[in-house]
N, C-alpha and C positions, 0 to 999 in steps of 0.2 A: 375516524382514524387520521393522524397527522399522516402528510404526504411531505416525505423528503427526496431530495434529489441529488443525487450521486456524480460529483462533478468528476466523472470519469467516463474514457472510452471503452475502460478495459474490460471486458466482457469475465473475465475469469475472477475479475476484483468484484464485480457488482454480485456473483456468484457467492463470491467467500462471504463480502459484509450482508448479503442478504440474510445467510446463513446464522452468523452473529449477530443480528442486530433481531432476532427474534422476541427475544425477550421482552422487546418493547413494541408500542401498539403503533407501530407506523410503516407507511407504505414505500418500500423504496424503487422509487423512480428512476431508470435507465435515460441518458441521455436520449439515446435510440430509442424510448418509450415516448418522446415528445411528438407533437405534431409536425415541430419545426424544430431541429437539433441548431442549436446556438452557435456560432462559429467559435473556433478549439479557441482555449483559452491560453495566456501566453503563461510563460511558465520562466522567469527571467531571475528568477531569485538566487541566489547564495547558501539559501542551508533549507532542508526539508520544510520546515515550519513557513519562511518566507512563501514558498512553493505552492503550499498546501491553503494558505488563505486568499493569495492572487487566485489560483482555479478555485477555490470555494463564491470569490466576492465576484469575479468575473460572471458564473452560472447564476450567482441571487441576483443579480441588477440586470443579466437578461431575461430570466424567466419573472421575476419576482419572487420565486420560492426560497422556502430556507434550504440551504447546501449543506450537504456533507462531504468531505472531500480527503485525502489525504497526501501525500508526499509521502513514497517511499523508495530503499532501495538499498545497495549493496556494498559496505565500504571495506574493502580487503585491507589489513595492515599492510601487508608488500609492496600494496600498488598506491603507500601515504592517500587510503581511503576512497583511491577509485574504486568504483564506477561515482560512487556517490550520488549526486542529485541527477544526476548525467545518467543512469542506471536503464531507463526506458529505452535510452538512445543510444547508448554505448556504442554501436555500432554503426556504419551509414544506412542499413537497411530498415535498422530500431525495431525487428523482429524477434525474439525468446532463440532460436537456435543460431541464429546467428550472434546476438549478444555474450551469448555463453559461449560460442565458437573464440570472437574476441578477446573473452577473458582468459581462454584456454592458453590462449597463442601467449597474453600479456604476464601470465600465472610459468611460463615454460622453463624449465629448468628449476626454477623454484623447490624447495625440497619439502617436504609434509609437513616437518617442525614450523615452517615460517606462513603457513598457507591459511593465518588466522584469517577471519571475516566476521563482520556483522550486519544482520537485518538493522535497518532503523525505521521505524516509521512517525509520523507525526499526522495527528486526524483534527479537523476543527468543524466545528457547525457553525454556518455564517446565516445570518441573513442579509439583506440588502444594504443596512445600514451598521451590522454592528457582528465580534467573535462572539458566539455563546458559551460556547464552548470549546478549551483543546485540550489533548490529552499525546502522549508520546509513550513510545516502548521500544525495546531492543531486542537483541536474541543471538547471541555468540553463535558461531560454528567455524566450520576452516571448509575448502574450498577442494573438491578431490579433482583428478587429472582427470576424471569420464564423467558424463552423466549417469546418475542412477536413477529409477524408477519414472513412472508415467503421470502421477499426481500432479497436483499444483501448477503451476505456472512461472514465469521467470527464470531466476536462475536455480529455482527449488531443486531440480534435478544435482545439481554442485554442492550446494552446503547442505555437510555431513553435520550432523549435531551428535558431538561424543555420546553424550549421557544415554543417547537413544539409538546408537549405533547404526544408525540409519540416516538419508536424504529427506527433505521434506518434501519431496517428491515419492518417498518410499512408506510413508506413515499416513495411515489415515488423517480423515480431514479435521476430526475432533478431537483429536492428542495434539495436530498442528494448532488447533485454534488457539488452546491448551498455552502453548508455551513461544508462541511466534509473536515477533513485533508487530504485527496488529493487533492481534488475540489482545495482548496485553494494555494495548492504547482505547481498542474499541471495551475492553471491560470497564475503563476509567469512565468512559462517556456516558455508556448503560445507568453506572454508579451516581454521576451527575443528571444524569437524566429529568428525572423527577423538578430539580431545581427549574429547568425554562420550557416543563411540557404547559404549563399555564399559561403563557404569552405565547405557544405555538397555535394550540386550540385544536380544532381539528380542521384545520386547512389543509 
């Protein structure tokens, strides 16, 4: 079984893509699952994609393994698409209830018609030397004045998705996977898959 490694700290993300990435025969590997966790990777880029292959290429050239990694996050039309790449950090604490606190305060007065938002996310598999693969997805919703339900993580609790009349915080984890800008990225990878499981081997 290939052993991939998840160039992420977030404990809720390794959760979801582990969840999604079933389908296929590989092991994924927690930062925190290392003997020795790698020093955090910088993250200096301009758009999701830039983002998501520095932390992919940063984790293959210290461990030697192939990375999986992604760049995601939260662009409100109001706020001319903050949080955006900035989304983890948003805040000085760069905690989940304090970020949404944040956004609360930046969202204020704003009236519901205008309170559009989107997920983005962008996922690659690197190795040390080269992309093998990337894949990107989206996922409308608008932005409500409270948090709703307990699920998920980030700012799931805030964006309401019409069609489901619900938070993605509010919806199980498999109608999220369903229709969420990973969900949609990490299907594309699955899809390619097969193409570089031959040069992975079972390392």
């Amino acid at each position: 079984m290939t052993s991939l490694l998840l160039g992420s700290n977030n404990k809720g993300k390794l959760a979801e893509l582990r969840e999604l990435l079933q389908p296929l025969s590989v092991h994924l590997v927690g930062l925190g699952d290392l003997p020795e966790r790698p020093s955090e990777a910088p993250e200096t880029g301009t758009t999701f994609r830039e983002n998501a292959i520095e932390k992919a290429r940063h984790y293959a050239l210290a461990t030697g393994m192939t990375v999986i990694a992604d760049d995601s996050g939260l662009c409100v039309d109001a706020l001319g698409g903050a949080p955006g790449v900035h989304s983890a950090r948003y805040s000085p604490e760069g905690d989940d209830l304090s970020n949404n606190a944040r956004l609360l305060r930046a969202l204020e007065g704003v009236p519901e018609s205008q309170r559009q938002a989107s997920y983005h996310a962008v996922i690659v598999v690197v190795s040390a030397t080269e992309v093998l693969l990337e894949a990107e997805g989206s996922c409308r919703g608008r932005i409500l004045t409270e948090p709703r339900g307990i699920g998920g993580f980030g700012y799931d609790p805030l964006f309401f998705v019409t069609e489901l009349g619900k938070t993605f915080a509010e919806i199980p984890a498999t109608i999220k996977h369903r229709i969420s800008h990973r969900g949609q990225a990490l299907r594309q990878i699955i899809n390619e898959w097969p193409r570089i499981q031959p040069a992975l081997g079972n390392s």
